[in-house]
Kinemage of the C-alpha trace (Angstrom):
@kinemage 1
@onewidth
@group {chain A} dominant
@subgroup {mainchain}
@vectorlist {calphas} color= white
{ca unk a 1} P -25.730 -22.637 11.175
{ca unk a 2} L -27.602 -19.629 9.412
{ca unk a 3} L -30.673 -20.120 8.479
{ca unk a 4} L -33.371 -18.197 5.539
{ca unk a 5} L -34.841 -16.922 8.095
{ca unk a 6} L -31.192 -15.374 9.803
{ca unk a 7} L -30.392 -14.606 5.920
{ca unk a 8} L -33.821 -12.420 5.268
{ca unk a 9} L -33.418 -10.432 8.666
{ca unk a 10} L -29.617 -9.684 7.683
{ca unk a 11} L -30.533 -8.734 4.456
{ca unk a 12} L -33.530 -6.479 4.871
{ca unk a 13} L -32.465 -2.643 4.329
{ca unk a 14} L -33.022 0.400 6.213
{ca unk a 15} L -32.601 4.100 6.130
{ca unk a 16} L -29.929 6.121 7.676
{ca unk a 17} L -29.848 10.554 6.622
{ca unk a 18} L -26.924 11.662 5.267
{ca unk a 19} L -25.938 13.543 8.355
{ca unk a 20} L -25.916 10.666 10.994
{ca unk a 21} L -23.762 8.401 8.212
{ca unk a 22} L -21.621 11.351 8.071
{ca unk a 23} L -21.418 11.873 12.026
{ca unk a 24} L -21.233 8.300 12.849
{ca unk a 25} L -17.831 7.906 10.723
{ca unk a 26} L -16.034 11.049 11.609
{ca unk a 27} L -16.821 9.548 15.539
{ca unk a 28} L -15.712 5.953 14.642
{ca unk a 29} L -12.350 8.040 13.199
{ca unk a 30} L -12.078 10.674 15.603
{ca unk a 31} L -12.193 7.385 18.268
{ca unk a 32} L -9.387 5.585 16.111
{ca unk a 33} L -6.798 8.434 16.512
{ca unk a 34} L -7.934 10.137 13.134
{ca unk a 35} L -8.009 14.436 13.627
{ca unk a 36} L -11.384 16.213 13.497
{ca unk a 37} L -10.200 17.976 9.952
{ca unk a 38} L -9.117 14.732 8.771
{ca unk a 39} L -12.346 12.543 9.947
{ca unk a 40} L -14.218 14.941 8.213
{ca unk a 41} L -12.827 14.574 4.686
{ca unk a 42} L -13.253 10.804 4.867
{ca unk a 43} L -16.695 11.054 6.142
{ca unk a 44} L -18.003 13.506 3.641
{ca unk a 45} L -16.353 11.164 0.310
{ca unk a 46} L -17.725 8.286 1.696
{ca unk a 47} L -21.038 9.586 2.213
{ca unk a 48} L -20.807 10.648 -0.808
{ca unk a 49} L -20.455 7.816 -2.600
{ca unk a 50} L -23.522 6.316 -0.750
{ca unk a 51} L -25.630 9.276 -1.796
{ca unk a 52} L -24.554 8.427 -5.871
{ca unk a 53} L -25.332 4.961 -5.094
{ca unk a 54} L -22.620 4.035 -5.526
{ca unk a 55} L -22.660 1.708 -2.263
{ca unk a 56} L -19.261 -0.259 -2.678
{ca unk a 57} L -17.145 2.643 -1.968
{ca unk a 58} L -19.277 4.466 1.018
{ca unk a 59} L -19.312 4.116 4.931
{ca unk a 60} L -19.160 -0.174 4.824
{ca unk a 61} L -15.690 0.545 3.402
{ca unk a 62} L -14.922 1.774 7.418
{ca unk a 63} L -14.800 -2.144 8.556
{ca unk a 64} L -11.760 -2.576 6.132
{ca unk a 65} L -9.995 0.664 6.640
{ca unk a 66} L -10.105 -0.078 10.062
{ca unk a 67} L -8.615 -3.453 9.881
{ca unk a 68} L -5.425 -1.492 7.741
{ca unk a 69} L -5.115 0.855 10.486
{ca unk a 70} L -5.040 -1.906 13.534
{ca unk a 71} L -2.207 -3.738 11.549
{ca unk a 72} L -0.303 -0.659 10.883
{ca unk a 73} L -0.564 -0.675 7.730
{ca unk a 74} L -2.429 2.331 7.424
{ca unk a 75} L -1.275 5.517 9.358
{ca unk a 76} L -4.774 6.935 10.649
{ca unk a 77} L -3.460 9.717 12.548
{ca unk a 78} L -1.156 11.418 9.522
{ca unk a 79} L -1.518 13.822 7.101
{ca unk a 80} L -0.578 14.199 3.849
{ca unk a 81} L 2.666 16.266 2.707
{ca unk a 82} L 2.680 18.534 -0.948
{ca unk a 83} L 5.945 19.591 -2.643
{ca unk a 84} L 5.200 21.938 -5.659
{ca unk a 85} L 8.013 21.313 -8.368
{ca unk a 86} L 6.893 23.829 -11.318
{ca unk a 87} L 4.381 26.670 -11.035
{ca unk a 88} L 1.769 24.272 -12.230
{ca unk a 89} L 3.241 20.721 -10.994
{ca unk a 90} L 3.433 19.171 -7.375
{ca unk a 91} L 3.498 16.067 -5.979
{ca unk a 92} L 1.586 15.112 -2.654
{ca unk a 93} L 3.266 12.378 -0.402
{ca unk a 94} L 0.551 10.545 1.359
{ca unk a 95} L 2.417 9.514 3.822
{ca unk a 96} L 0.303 5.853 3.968
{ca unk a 97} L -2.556 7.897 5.593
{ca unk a 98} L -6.243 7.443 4.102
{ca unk a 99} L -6.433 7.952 0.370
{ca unk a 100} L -9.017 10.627 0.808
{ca unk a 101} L -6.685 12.967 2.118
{ca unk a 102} L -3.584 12.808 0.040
{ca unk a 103} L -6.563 13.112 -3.216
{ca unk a 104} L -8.086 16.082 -1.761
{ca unk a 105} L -5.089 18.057 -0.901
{ca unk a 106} L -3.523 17.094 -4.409
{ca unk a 107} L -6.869 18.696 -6.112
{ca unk a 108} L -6.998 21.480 -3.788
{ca unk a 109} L -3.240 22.715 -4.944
{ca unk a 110} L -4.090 21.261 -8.662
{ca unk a 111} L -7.447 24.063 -8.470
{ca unk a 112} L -5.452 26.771 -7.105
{ca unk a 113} L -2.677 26.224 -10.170
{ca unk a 114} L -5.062 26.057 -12.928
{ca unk a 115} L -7.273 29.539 -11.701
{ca unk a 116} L -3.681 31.249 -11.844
{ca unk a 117} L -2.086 29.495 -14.658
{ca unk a 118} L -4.639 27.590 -16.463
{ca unk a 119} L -3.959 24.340 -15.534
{ca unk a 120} L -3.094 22.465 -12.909
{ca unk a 121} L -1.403 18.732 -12.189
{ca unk a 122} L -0.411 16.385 -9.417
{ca unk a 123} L 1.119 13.241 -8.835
{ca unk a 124} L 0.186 11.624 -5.509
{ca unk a 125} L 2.316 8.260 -4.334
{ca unk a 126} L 2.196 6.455 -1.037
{ca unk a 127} L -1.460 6.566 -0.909
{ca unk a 128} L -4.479 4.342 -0.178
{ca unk a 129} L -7.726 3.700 -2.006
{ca unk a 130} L -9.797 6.345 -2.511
{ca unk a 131} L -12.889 5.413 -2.914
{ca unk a 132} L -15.055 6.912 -5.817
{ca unk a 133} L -13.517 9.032 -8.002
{ca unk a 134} L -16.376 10.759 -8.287
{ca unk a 135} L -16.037 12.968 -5.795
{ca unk a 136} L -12.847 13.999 -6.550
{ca unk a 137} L -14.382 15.168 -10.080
{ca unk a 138} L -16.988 16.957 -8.042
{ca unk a 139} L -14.551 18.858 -5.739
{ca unk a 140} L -12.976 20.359 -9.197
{ca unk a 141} L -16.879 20.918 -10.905
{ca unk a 142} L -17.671 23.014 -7.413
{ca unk a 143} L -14.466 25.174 -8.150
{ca unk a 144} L -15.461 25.427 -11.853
{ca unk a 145} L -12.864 23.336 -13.085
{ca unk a 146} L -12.675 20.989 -15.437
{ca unk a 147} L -10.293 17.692 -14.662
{ca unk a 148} L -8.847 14.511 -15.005
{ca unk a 149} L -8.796 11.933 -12.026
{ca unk a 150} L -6.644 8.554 -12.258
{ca unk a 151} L -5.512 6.258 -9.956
{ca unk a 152} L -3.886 2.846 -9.741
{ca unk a 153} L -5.667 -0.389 -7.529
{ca unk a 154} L -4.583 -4.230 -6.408
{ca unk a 155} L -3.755 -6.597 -9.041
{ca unk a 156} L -7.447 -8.403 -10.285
{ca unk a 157} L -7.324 -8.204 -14.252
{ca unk a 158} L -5.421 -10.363 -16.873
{ca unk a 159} L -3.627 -8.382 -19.332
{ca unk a 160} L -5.061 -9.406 -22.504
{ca unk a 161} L -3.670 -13.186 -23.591
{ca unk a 162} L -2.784 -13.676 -19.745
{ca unk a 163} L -4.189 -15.643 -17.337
{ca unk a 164} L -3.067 -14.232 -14.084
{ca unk a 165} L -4.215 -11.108 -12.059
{ca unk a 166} L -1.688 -8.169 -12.540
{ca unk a 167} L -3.730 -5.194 -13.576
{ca unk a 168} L -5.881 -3.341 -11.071
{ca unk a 169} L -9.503 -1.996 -11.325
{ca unk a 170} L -8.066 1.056 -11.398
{ca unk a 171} L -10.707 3.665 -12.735
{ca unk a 172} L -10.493 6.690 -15.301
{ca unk a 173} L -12.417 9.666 -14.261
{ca unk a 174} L -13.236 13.074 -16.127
{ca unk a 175} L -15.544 15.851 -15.808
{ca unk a 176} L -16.504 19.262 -16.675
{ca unk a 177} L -19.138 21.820 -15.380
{ca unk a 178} L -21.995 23.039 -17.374
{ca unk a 179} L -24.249 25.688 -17.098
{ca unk a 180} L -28.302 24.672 -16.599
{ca unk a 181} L -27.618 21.158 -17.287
{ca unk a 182} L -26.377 18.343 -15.230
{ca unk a 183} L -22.389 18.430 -15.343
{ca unk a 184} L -20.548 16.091 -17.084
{ca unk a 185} L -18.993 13.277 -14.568
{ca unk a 186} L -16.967 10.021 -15.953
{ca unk a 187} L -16.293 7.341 -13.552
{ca unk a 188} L -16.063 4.090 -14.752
{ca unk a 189} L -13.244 0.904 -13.957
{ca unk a 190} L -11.608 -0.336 -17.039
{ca unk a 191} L -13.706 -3.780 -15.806
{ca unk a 192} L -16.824 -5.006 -17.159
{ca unk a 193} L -18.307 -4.280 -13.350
{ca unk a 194} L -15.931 -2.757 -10.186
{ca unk a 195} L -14.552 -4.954 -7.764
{ca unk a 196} L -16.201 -3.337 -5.364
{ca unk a 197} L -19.953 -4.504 -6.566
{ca unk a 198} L -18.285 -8.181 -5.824
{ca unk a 199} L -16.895 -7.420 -2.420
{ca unk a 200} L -20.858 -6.165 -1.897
{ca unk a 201} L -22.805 -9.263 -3.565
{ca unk a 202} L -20.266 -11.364 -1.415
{ca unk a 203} L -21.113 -9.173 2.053
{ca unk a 204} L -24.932 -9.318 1.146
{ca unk a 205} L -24.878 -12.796 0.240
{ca unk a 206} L -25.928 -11.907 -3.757
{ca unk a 207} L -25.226 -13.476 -6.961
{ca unk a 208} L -22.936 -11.923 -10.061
{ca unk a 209} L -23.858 -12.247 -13.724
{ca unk a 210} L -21.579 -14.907 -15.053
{ca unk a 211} L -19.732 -12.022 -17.727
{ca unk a 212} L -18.443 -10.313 -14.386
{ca unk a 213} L -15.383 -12.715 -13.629
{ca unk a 214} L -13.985 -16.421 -13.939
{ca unk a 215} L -13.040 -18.733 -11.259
{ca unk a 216} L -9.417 -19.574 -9.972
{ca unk a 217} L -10.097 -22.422 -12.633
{ca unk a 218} L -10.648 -19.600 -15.524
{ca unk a 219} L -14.538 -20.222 -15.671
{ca unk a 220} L -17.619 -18.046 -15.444
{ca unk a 221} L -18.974 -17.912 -12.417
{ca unk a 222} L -21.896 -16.647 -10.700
{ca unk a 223} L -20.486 -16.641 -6.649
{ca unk a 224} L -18.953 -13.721 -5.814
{ca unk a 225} L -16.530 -15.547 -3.333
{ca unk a 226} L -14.919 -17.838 -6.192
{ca unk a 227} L -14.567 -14.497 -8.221
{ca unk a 228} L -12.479 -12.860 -6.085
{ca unk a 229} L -10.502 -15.815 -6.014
{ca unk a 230} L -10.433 -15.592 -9.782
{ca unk a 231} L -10.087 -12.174 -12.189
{ca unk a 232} L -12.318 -10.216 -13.215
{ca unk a 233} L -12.984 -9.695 -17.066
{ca unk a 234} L -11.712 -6.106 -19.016
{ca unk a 235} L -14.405 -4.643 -20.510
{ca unk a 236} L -13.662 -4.683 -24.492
{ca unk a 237} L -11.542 -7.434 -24.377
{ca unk a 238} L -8.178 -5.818 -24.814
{ca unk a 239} L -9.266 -2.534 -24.775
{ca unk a 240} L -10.117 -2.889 -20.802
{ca unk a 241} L -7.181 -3.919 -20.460
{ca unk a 242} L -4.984 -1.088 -21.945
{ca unk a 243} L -6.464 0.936 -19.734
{ca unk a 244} L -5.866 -0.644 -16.887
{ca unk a 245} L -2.204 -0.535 -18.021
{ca unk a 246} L -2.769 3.327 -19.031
{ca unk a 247} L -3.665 3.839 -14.744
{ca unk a 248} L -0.693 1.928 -13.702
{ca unk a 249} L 1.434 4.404 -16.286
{ca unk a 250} L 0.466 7.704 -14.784
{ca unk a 251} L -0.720 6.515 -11.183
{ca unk a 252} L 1.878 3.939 -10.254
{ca unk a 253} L 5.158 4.173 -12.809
{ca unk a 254} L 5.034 7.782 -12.852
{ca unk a 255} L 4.736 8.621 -9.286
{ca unk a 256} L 6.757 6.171 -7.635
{ca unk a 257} L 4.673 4.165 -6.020
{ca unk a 258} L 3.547 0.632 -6.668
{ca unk a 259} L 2.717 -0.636 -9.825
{ca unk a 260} L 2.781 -4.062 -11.837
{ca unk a 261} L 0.770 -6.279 -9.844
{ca unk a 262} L 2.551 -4.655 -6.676
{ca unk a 263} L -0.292 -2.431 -5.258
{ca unk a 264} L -1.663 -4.209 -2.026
{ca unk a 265} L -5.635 -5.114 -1.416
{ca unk a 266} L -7.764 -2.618 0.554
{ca unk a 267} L -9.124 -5.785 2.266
{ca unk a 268} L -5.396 -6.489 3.080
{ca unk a 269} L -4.038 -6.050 6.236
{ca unk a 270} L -0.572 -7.407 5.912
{ca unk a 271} L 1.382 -4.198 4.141
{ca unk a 272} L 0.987 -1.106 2.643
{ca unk a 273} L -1.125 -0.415 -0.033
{ca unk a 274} L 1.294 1.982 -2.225
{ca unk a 275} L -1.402 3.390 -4.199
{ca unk a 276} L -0.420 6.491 -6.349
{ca unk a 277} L -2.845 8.726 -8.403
{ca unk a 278} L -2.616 11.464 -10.928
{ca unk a 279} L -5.011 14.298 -11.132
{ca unk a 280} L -5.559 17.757 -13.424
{ca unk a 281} L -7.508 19.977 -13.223
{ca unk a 282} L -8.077 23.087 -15.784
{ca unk a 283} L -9.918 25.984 -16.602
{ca unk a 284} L -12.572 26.034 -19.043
{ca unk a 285} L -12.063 29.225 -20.264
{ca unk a 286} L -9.005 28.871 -21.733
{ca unk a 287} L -10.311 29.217 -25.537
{ca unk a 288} L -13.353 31.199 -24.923
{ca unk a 289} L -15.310 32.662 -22.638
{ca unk a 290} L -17.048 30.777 -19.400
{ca unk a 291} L -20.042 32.037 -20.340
{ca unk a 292} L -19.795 30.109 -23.992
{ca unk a 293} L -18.270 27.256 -22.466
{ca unk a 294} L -21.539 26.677 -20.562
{ca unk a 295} L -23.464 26.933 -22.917
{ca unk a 296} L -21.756 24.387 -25.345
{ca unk a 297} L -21.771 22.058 -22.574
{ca unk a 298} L -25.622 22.657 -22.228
{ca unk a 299} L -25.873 22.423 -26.084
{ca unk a 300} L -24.280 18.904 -25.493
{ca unk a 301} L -26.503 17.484 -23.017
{ca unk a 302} L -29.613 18.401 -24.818
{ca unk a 303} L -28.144 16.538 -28.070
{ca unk a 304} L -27.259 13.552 -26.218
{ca unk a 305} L -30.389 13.251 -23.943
{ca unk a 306} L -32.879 14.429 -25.952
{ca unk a 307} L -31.525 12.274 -29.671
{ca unk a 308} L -33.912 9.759 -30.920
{ca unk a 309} L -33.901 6.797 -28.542
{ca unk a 310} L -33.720 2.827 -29.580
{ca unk a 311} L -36.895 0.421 -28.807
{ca unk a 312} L -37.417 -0.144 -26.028
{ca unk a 313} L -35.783 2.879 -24.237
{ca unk a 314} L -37.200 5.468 -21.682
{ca unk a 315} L -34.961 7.888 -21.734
{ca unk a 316} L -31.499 8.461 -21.858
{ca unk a 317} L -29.162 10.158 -19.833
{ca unk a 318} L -25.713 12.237 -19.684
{ca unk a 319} L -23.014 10.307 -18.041
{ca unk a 320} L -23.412 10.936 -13.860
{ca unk a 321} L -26.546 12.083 -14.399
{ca unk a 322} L -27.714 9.039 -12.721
{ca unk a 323} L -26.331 9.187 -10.151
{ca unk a 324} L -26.726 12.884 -9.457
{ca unk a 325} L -30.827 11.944 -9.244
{ca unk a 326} L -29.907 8.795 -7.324
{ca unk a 327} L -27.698 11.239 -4.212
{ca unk a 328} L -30.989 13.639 -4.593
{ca unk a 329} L -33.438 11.090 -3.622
{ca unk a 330} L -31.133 9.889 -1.158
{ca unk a 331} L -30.713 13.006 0.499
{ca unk a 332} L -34.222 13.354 1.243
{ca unk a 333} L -35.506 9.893 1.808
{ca unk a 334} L -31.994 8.686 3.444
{ca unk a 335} L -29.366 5.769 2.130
{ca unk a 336} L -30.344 2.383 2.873
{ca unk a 337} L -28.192 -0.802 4.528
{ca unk a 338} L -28.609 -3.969 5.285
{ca unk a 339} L -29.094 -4.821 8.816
{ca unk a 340} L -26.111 -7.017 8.174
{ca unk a 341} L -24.205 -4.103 7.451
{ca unk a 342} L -25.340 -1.890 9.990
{ca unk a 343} L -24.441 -4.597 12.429
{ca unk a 344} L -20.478 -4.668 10.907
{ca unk a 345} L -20.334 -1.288 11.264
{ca unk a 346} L -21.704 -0.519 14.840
{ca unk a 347} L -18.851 -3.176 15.839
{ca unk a 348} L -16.299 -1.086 14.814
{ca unk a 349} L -17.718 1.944 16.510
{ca unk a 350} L -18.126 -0.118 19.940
{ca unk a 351} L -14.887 -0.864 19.549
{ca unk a 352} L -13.575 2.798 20.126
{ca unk a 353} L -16.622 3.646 22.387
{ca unk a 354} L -18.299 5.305 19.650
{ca unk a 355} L -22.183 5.437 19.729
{ca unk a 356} L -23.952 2.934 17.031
{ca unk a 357} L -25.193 4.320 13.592
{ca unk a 358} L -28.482 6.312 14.122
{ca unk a 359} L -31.489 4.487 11.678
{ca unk a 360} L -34.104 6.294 10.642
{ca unk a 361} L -37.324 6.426 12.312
């Protein structure tokens, strides 16, 4: 049996540069059948999500992913296929291959319609998760494009007035690049917190805030473990949970791929996931110059970030921005895990004779 002690020395964090987290998945997927090209797409978005912070959808995600792709049901070694329908409409078939790839193709095509025609849109279907949206948002910002990012999860919210888990976590995502200022990036689940920060309390042995989820009896509950056993709780009441519906619309219905409850677990190995996403992207020079553009965006973050703040408040800041601090700290002082989680992920690279994640000295 465990004990405090076994708990503490699980728990305790350490640091790990951006590079070697990067390195040590591409060689984990490189060793799992996974193409060089391909290895390092996943590798960079889940690093990237580490850098943000955003630790539920980084490199500990590999442990799962794996799992998927020992059962079969998750292709590893494929890549994603792209059909273009209009001038500025195509549809990427993922081919149940990783998530990342199918999203970053779709954007790629969605970026190179909008700088001809102004705008740009995809439907992907037969995906998998794909981690933070975030970087999807980012890949249009670095192009100069503004966009919308939507995708469809695993059943884990009650419609409003139900009782059952049908809805997934599925988040919204927008963004749009500015000119001095910090560019705008929305990522948020249509949850009061993502599944994912569950999945991490349970892995790190944590406690939730009771207005995170309810039991499998319909009561608040601070254990991560009988939360996931549970639902989790819309933000807004019924608001939360129209969008949740709104992602299964555009990602699921409209693509062809899962929807209504039918979208398969990440941290389920017994079939396809199904996943579909949508994704624009658009110029923001459509109505007036770049140049102006920028510098309303710029006017906009100094009005939000610099208006009169409530008691008690430091300072407030533009949505990602965050985030955007939180991956530059990282990136100098490295991202920190858990021993624990170090541990789960050096067993996946032993076993495809990968070497072990490199810590920081």
């Amino acid at each position: 049996m465990a004990t405090e002690q076994d708990f503490q020395a699980s728990a305790q964090k350490y640091l790990v540069s951006a590079s070697n987290a990067r390195t040590f998945v591409e060689k984990v997927l490189i060793g799992s059948g996974v193409s060089g090209e391909n290895a390092a797409i996943v590798a960079d978005c889940l690093v990237q999500a580490d850098l943000r912070g955003v630790d539920t959808h980084g490199i500990n995600r590999i442990p799962s992913y794996m799992a998927r792709a020992r059962e079969g049901v998750l292709d590893a070694t494929i890549s994603p296929e792209i059909e273009f329908r209009t001038p500025v409409v195509a549809q990427v078939d993922g081919r149940n291959g990783f998530g990342f790839l199918a999203t970053k193709l779709g954007m790629d095509a969605a970026i190179k319609m909008a700088s001809e025609f102004g705008i740009g849109m995809v439907s992907v279907k037969h995906s998998n998760h794909f981690g933070m949206s975030a970087w999807v948002v980012q890949q249009a910002i670095d192009a100069g494009m503004m966009s919308l990012v939507f995708t469809n999860s695993s059943p884990a919210l009650p419609v409003w007035g139900g009782k059952e888990k049908l809805m997934g976590v599925s988040p919204i995502a927008c963004g749009a690049p500015a000119g001095k200022t910090k560019p705008f990036i929305l990522d948020m689940a249509p949850s009061v917190a993502a599944r994912g920060k569950i999945y991490k309390a349970k892995r790190r042995g944590e406690k939730i805030p009771t207005d995170w989820a309810l039991d499998s009896e319909g009561r608040p509950t601070d254990d991560p473990r009988a939360a996931l056993e549970g639902v989790m709780l819309p933000m807004g009441g019924p608001k939360g949970s129209a969008l949740s519906i709104m992602m299964d619309v555009f990602s699921g219905v409209f693509s062809g791929s899962a929807f209504a409850g039918h979208v398969t677990n990440p941290y389920d190995p017994s079939k396809p996931a199904d996943v579909g996403h949508f994704l624009i992207a658009m110029k923001p020079d459509l109505f007036m110059t770049l140049d102006d553009f920028k510098e309303r965006m710029d006017y906009l973050y100094s009005r939000v970030v610099g208006c009169e703040r409530m008691t008690g408040v430091d300072r407030i800041y533009f949505p990602g921005e965050l985030e955007q601090l939180e991956a530059d700290k990282r990136q100098s002082e490295g991202i920190p895990y858990t021993r624990g989680e170090i541990d789960a992920l050096n067993s996946e690279a032993t076993k495809v004779g990968a070497p072990p994640l490199e810590i920081a000295e």
